[in-house]
C-alpha positions in Angstrom: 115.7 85.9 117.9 114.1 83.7 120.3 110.3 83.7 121.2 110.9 84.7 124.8 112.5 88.0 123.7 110.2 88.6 121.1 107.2 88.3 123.8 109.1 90.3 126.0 110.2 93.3 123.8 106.0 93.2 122.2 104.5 92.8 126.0 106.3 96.3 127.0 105.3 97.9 123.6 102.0 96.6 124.2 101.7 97.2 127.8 103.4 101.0 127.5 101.1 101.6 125.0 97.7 100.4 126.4 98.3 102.3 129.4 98.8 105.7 127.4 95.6 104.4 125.9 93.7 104.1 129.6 95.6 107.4 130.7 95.4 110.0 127.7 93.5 108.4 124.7 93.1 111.6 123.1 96.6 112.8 122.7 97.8 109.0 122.1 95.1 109.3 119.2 95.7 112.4 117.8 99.7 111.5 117.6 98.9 108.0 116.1 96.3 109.1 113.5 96.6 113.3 113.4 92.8 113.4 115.0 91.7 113.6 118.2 88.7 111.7 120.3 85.9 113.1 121.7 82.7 111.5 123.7 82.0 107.8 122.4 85.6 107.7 120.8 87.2 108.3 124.6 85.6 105.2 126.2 86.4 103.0 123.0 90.2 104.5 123.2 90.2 103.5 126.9 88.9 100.3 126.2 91.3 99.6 123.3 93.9 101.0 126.3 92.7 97.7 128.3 92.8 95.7 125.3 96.5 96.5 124.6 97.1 95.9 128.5 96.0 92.7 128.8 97.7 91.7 125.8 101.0 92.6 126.9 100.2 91.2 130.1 99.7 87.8 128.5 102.5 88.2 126.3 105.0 88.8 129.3 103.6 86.2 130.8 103.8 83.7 127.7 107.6 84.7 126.8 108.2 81.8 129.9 107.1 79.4 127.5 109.1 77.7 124.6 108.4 76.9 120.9 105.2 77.8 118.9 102.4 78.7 121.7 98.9 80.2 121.4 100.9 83.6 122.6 103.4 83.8 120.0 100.3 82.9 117.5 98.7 85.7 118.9 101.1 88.3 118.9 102.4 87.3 115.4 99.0 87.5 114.0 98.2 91.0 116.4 101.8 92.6 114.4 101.1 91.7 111.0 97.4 92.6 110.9 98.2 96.0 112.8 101.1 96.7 110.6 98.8 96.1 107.2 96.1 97.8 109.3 98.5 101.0 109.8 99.8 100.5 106.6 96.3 101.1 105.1 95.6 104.0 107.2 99.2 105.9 106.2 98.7 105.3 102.6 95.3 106.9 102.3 97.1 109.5 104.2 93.6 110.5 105.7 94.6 109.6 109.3 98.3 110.5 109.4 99.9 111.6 112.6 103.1 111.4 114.0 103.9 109.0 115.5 101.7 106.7 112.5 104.9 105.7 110.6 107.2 104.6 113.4 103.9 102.6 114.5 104.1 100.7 111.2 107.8 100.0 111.4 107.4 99.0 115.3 104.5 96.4 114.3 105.8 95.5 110.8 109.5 94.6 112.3 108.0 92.6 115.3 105.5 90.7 113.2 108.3 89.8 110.3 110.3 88.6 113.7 107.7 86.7 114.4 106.6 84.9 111.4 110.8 84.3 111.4 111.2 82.9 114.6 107.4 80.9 113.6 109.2 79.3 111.1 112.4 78.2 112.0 110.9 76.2 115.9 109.6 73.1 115.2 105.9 72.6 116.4 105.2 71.4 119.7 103.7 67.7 120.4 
């Protein structure tokens, strides 16, 4: 799978899910991770939201370019450390929600598609 449908397909995850983030962090939480926010964790979910915006922003934005870029870097390296991240958090089955294991799936199918697509373009010069 090409880079520019990668970064597309990862921008509207990312984007969709940042401004769920901004919008409701509480319930986005509590179906991620099976517990809810409150105070200090509300503005840090809302930030997080921002975080998640502007990274699908700049991977819509970077799926224009071709080859190995500092945005498919990015976005590889985002996927595979959330899906280990998630991964983590299911298996100590402490913060388990549900929507927690389609999470993992999302980010570990994306991030193996990117390490793939990684692999098989030549770097840029």
């Amino acid at each position: 799978m090409p880079f520019a449908w990668l970064l597309a397909i990862a921008a509207l995850v990312e984007a969709v899910t940042g401004i769920a983030l901004i919008a409701i962090p509480d319930a986005v939480v509590q179906l991620l991770l099976g517990q809810g926010l409150t105070g200090t964790g509300l503005a840090v979910g809302r930030l997080t939201g921002i975080a998640l915006l502007a990274l699908g922003i700049g991977a819509w934005v970077g799926r224009l370019e071709d080859g190995r870029t500092a945005t498919s870097a990015a976005m590889l390296v985002y996927n595979v450390l959330a899906a280990i991240y998630l991964l983590y958090l299911g298996l100590d089955g402490a913060l388990v929600g549900k929507l927690l294991w389609p999470a993992v799936a999302i980010h570990a199918v994306l991030g193996l598609l990117f390490v793939r697509a990684w692999f098989s373009q030549r770097p840029r010069q």
